[in-house]
Backbone as CSV, one residue per row, in Angstrom:
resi,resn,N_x,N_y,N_z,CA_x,CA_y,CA_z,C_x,C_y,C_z
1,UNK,24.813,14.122,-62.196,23.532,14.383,-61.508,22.388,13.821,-62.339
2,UNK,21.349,13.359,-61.546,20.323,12.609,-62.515,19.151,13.497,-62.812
3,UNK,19.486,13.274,-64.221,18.015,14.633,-64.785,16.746,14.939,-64.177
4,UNK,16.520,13.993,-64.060,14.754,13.936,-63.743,15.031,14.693,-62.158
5,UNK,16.007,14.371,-61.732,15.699,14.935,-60.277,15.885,16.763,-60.471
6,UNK,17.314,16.759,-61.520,16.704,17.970,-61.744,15.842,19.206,-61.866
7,UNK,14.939,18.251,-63.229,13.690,18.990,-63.419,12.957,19.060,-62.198
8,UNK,12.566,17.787,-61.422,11.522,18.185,-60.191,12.199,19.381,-59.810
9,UNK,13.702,19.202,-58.884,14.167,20.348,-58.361,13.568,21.542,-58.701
10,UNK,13.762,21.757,-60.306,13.635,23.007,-60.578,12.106,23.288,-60.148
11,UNK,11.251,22.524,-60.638,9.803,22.531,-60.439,9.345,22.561,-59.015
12,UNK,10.384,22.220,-58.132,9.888,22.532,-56.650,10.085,23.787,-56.115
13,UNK,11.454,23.831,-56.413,11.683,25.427,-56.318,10.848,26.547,-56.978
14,UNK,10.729,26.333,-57.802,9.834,27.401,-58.213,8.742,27.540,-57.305
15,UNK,8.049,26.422,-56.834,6.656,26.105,-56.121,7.173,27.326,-54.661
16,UNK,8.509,26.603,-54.602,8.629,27.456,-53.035,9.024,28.803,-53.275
17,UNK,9.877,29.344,-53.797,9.777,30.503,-54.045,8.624,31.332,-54.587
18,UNK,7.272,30.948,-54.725,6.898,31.726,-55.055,5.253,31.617,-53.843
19,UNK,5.988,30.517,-53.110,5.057,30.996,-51.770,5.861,31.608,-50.648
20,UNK,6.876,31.742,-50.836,7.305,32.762,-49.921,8.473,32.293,-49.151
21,UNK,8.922,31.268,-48.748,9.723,30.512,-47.950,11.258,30.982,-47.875
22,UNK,11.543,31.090,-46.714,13.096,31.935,-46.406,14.298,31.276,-47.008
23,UNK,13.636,29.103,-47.279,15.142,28.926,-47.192,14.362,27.273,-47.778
24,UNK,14.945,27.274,-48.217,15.160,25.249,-48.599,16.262,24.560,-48.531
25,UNK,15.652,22.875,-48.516,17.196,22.308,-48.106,17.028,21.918,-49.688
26,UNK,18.577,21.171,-50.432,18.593,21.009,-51.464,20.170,20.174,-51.101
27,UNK,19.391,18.370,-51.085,20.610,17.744,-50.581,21.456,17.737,-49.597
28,UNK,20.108,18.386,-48.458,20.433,18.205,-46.838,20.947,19.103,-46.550
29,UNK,21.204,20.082,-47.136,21.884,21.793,-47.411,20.862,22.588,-47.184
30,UNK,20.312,23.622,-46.659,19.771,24.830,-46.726,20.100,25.988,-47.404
31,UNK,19.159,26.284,-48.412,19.152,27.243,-49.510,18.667,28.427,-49.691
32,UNK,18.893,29.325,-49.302,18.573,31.168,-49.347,17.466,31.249,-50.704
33,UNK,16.671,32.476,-50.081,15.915,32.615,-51.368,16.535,33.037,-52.579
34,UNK,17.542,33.680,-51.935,18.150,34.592,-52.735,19.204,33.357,-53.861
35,UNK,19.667,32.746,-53.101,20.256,31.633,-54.105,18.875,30.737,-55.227
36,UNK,17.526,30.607,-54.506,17.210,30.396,-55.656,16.229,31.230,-56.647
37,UNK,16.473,32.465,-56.308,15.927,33.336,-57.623,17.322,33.098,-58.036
38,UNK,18.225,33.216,-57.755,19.653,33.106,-58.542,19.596,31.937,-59.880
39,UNK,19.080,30.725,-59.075,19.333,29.624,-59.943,17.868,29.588,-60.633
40,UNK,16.661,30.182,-60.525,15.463,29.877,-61.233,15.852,31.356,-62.586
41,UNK,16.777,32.782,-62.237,17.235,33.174,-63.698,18.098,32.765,-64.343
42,UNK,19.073,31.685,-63.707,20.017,31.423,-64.920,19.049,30.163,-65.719
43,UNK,18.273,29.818,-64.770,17.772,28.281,-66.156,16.672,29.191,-66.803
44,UNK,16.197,30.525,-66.741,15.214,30.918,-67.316,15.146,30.936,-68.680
45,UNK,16.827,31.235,-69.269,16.118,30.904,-71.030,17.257,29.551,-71.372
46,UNK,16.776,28.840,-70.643,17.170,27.231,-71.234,16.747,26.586,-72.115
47,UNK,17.502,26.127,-72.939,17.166,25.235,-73.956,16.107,24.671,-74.479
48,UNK,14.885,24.122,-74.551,13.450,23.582,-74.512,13.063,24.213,-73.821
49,UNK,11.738,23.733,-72.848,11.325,25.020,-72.254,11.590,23.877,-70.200
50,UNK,10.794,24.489,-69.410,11.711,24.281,-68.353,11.123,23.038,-67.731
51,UNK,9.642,22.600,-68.329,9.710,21.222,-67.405,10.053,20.057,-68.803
52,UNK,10.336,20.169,-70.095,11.170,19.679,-70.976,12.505,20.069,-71.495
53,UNK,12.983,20.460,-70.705,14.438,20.678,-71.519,15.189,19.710,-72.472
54,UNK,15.726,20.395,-73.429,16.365,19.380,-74.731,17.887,18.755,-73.663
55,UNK,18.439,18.071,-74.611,19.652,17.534,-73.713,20.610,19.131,-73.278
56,UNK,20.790,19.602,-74.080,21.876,20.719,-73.987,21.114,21.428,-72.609
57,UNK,19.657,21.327,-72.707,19.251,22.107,-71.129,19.244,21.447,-70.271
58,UNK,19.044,19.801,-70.344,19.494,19.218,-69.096,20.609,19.334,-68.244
59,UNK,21.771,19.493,-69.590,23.299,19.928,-69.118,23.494,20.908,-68.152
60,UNK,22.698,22.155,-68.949,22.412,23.329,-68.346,21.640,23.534,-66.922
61,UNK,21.093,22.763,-66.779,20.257,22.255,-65.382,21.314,22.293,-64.780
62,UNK,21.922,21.145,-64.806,22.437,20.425,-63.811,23.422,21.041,-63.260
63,UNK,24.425,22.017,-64.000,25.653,23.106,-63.842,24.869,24.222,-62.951
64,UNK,23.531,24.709,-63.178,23.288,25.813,-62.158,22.562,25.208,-60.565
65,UNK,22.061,23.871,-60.845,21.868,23.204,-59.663,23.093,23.128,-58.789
66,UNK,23.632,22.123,-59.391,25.319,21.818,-58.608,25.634,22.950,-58.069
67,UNK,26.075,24.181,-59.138,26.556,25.479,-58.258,25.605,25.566,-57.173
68,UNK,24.392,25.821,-56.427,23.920,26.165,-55.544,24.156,25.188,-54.518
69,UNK,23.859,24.103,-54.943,24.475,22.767,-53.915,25.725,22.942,-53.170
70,UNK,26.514,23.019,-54.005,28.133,23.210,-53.528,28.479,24.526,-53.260
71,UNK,27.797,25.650,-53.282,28.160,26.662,-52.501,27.526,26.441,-50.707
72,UNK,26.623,25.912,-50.773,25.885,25.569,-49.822,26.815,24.749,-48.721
73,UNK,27.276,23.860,-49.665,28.408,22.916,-48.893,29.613,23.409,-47.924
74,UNK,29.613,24.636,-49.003,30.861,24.965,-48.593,30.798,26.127,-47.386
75,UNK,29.670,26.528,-47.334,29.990,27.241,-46.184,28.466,27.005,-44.785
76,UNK,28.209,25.939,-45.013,27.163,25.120,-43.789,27.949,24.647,-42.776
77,UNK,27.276,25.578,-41.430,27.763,24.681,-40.287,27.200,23.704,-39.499
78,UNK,28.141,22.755,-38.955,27.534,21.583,-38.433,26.208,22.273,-37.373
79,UNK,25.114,21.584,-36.464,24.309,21.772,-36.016,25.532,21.876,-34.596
80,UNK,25.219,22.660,-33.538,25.420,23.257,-32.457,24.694,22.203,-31.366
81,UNK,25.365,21.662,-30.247,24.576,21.163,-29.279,25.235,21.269,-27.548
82,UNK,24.547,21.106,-26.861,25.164,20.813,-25.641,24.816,19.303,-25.204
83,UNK,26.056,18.558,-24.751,25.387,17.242,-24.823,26.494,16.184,-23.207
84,UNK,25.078,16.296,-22.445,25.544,15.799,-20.922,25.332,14.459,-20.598
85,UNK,25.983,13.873,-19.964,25.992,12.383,-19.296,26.662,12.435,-17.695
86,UNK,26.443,11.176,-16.960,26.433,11.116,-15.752,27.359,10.133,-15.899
87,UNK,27.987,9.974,-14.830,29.592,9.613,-14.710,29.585,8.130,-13.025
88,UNK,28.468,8.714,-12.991,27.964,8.511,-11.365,26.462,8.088,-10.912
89,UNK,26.330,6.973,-10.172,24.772,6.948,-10.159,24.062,8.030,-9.185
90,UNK,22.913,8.123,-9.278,22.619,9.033,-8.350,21.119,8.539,-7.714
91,UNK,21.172,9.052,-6.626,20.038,7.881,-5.457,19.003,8.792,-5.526
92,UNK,17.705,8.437,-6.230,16.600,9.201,-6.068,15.253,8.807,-5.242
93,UNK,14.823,9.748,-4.462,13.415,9.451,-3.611,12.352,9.278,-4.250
94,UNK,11.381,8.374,-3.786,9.804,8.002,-3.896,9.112,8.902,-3.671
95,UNK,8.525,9.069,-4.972,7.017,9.779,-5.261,7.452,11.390,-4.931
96,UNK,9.115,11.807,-5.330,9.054,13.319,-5.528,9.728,13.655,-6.809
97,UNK,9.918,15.011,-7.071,11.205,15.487,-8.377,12.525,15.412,-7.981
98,UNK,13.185,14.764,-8.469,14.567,14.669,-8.343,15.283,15.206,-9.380
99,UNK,16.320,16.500,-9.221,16.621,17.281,-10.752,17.953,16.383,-10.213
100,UNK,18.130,16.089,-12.453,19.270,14.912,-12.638,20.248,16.394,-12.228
101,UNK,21.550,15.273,-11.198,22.789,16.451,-11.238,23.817,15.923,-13.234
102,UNK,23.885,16.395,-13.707,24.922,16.151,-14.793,26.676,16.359,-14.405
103,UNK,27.113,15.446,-14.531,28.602,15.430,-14.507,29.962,15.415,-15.407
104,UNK,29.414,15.096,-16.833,30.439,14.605,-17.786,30.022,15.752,-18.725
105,UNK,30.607,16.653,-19.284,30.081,17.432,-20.588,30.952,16.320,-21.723
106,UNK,29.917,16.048,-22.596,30.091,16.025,-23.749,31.007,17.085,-24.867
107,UNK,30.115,18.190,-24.735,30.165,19.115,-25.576,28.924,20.493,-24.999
108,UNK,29.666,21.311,-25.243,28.936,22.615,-24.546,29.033,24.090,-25.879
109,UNK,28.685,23.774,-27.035,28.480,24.355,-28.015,28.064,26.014,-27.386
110,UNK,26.944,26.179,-26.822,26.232,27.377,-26.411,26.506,27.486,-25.595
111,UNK,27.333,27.223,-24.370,27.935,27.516,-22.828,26.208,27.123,-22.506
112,UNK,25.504,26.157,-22.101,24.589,26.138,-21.261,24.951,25.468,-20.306
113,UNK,25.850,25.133,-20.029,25.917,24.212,-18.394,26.787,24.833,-18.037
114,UNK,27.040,24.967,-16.652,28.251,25.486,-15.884,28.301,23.978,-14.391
115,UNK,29.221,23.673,-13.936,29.808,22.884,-13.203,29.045,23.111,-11.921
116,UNK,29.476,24.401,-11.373,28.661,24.886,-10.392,27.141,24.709,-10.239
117,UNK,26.114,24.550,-11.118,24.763,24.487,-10.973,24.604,23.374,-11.964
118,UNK,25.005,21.986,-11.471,24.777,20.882,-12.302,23.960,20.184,-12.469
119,UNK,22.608,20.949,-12.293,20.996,20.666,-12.355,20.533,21.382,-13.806
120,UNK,21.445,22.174,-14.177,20.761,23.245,-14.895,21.221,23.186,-16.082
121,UNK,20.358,23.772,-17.074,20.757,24.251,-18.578,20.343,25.835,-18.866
122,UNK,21.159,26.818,-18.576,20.810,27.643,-18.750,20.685,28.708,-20.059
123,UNK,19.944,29.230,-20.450,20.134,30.054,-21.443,20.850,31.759,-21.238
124,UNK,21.624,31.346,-22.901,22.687,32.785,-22.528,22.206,33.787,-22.804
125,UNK,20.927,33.548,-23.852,19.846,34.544,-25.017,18.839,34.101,-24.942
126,UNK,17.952,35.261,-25.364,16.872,34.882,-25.414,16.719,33.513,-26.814
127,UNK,15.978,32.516,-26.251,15.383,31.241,-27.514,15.131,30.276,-27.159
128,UNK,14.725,29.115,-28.178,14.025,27.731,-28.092,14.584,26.653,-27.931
129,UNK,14.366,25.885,-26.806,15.473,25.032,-26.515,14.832,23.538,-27.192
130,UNK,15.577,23.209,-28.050,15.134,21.654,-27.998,15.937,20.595,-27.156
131,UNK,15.258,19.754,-26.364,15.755,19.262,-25.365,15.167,17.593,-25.486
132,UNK,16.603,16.589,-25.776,15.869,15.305,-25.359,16.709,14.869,-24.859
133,UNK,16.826,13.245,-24.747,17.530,12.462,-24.157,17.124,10.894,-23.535
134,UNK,17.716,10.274,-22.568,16.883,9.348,-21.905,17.506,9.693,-20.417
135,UNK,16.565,8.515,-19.308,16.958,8.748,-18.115,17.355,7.454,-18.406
136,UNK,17.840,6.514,-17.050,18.161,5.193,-17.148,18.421,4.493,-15.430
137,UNK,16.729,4.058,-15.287,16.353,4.000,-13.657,16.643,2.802,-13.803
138,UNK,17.037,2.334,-12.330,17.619,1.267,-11.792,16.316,-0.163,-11.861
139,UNK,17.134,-1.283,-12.097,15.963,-2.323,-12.018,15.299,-2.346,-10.635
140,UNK,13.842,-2.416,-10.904,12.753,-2.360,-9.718,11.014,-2.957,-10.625
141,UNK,10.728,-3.472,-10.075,9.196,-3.623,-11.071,8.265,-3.185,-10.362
142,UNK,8.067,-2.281,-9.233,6.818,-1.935,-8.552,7.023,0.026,-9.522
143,UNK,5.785,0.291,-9.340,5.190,1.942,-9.638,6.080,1.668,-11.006
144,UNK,5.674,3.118,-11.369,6.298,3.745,-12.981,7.462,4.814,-12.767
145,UNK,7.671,4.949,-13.992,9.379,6.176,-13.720,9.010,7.196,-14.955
146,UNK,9.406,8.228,-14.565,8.559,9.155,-15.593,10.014,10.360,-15.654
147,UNK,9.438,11.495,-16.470,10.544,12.617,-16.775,9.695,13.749,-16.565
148,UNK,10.021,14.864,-15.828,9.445,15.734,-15.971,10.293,17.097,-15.579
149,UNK,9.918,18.208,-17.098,11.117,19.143,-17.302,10.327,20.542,-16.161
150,UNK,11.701,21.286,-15.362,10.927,22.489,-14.928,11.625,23.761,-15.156
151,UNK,11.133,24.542,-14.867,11.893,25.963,-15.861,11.839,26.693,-14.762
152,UNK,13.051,27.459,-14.357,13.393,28.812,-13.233,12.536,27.971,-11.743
153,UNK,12.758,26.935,-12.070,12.036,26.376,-10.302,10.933,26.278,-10.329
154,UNK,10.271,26.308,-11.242,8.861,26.346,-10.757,8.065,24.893,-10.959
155,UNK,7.054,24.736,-10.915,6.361,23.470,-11.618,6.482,22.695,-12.335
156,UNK,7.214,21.307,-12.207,7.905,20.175,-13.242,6.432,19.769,-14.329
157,UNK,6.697,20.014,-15.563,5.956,19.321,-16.388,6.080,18.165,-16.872
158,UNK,4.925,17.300,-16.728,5.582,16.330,-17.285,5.782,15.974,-18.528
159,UNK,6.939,14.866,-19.297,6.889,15.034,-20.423,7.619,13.488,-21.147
160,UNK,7.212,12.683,-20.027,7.393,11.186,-20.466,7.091,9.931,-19.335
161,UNK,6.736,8.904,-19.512,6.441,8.055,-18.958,6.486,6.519,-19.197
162,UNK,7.034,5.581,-18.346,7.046,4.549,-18.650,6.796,3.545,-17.715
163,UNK,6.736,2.421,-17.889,6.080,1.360,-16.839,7.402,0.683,-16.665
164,UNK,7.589,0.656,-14.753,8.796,-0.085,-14.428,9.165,-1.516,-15.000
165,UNK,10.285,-2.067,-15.089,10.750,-3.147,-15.418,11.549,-3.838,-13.850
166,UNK,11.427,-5.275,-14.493,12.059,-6.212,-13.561,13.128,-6.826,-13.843
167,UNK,14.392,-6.905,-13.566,15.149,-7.709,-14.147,15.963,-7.408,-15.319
168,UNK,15.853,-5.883,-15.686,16.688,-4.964,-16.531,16.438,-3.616,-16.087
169,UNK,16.912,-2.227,-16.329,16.825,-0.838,-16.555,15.729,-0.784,-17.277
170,UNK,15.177,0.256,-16.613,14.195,1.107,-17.552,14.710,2.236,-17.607
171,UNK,14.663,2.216,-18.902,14.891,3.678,-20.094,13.866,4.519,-20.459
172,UNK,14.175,5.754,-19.721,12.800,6.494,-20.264,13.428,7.364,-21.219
173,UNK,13.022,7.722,-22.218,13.052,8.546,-23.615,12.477,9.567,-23.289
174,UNK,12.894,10.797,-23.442,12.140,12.065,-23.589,12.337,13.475,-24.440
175,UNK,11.570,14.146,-24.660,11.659,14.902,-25.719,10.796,16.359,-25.551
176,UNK,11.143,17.714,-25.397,10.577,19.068,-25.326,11.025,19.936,-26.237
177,UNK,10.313,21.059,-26.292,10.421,22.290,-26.677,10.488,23.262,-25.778
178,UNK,11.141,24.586,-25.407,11.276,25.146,-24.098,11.078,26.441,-24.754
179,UNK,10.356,27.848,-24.237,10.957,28.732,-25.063,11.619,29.474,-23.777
180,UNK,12.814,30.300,-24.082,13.668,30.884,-22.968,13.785,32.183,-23.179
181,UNK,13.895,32.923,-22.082,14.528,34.154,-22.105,16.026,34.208,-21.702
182,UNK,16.932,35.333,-21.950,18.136,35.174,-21.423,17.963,35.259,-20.129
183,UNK,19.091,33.469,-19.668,18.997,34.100,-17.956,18.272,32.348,-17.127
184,UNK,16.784,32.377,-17.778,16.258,31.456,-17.655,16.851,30.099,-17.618
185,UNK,16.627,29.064,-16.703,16.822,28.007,-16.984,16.037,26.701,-16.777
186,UNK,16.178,25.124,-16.798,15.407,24.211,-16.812,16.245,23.312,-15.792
187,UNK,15.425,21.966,-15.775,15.775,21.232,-14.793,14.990,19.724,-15.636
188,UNK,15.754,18.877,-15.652,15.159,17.373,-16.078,15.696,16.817,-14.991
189,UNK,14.066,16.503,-14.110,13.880,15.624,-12.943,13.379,14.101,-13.375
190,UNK,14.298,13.079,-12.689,13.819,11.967,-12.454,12.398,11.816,-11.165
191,UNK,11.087,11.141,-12.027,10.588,10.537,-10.894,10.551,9.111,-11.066
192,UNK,9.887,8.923,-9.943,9.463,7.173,-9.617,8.935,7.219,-8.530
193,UNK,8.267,6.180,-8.166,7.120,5.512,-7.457,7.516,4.423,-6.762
194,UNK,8.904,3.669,-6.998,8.627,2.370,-6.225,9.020,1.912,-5.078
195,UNK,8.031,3.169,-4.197,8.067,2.618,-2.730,9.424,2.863,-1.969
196,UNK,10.588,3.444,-2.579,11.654,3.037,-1.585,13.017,4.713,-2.389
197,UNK,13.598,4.253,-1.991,15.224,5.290,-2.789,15.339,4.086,-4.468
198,UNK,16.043,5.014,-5.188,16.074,3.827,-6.743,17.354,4.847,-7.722
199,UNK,18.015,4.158,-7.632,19.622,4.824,-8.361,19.046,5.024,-10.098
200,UNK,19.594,6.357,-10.279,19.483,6.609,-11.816,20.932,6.503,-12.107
201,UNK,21.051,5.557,-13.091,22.485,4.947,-13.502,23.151,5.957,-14.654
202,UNK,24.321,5.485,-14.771,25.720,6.568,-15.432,24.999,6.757,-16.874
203,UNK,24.198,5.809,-17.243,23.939,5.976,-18.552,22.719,6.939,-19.234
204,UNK,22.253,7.882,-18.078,21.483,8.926,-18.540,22.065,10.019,-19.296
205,UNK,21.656,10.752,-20.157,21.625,11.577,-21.023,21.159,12.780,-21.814
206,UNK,21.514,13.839,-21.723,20.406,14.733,-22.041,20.731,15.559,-23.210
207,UNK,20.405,16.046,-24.242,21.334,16.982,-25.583,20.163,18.055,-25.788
208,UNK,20.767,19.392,-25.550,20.294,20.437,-25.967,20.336,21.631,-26.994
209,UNK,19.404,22.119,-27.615,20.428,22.631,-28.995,19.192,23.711,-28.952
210,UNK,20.071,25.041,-29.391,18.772,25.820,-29.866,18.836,26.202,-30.782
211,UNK,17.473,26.068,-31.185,16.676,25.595,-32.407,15.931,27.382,-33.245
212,UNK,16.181,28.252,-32.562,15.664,29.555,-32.623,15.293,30.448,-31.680
């Protein structure tokens, strides 16, 4: 392990623990407070003092760092998601909301999709949904194609937009925060504008994960 990163370490940690913070990452790991009052008393009577340590405390660094690292390792779980794609194009109308139907589960980490209501992402608990993905509207170059998310039926918000293309797909990108109660659910509607019916192709996508 390389010293100097050490010392910052130690010197950051301290910073955060002593404003209050539930948890740090430490090498893409998330770290309990409690692990680092753990590791800020074992380096407390180290060798030199703590933003110079002699070599024997660098040593000493680095053995109570590592331990927190690698306990961390060892019991972190991967991030949780639900993650849908379309299998099938699907024919959407001019100038209304069209909720994408989803057909392919990916992966259904939190049970939010069920087969039966393949408009929906529902929540099992109450919490915060982070929600992105892309759509992927059919080539057309008249009006724009946009995304807009709606919750328990009500009023689609919008929450992306892009200017049609000619002569390729347009990809719209989109990205929310939702907060849910148990029970509640959402809807990611395709719109568009151009004048006529316009197929949203197999390659749309949506991944949901909650976030708290």
């Amino acid at each position: 392990m390389d010293q100097g990163r050490v010392v910052s370490a130690l010197a950051l940690l301290s910073k955060i623990n002593k404003a209050g913070y539930k948890a740090v990452i430490c090498g893409g790991y998330p770290v309990s407070v409690a692990k680092v009052n753990s590791f800020l008393d074992r380096v407390g009577g180290i060798s030199g003092d703590n933003e110079h340590p002699n070599d024997t405390g660098h040593a000493q660094l680095a053995a109570a760092f590592q331990d927190v690292v690698t306990v961390q390792r060892a019991t972190w779980a991967p991030v949780k998601a639900t993650d849908l794609k379309k299998n099938a194009v699907q024919s959407t109308t001019t100038g209304g909301y069209n909720p994408v139907q989803w057909n392919t589960i990916v992966s259904d980490d939190d049970a939010l999709f069920a087969t039966a209501t393949p408009t929906r992402l529902t929540a099992r608990r109450a919490c915060t949904l982070q929600v992105q993905g892309y759509l992927n509207f059919a080539s057309n170059a008249t009006g724009i194609r946009e995304v807009a998310i709606a919750k328990n039926g009500g009023g689609p918000k919008l929450i992306a937009t892009a200017p049609a293309l000619s002569g390729d797909a347009t990809v719209v990108q989109f990205w929310d925060k939702v907060v849910m109660a148990n029970g509640d659910y959402i809807e990611i509607n395709a719109v568009q504008s151009s004048g006529g019916a316009l197929n949203l192709g197999v390659d749309s996508f949506v991944s949901a994960t909650i976030v708290r």
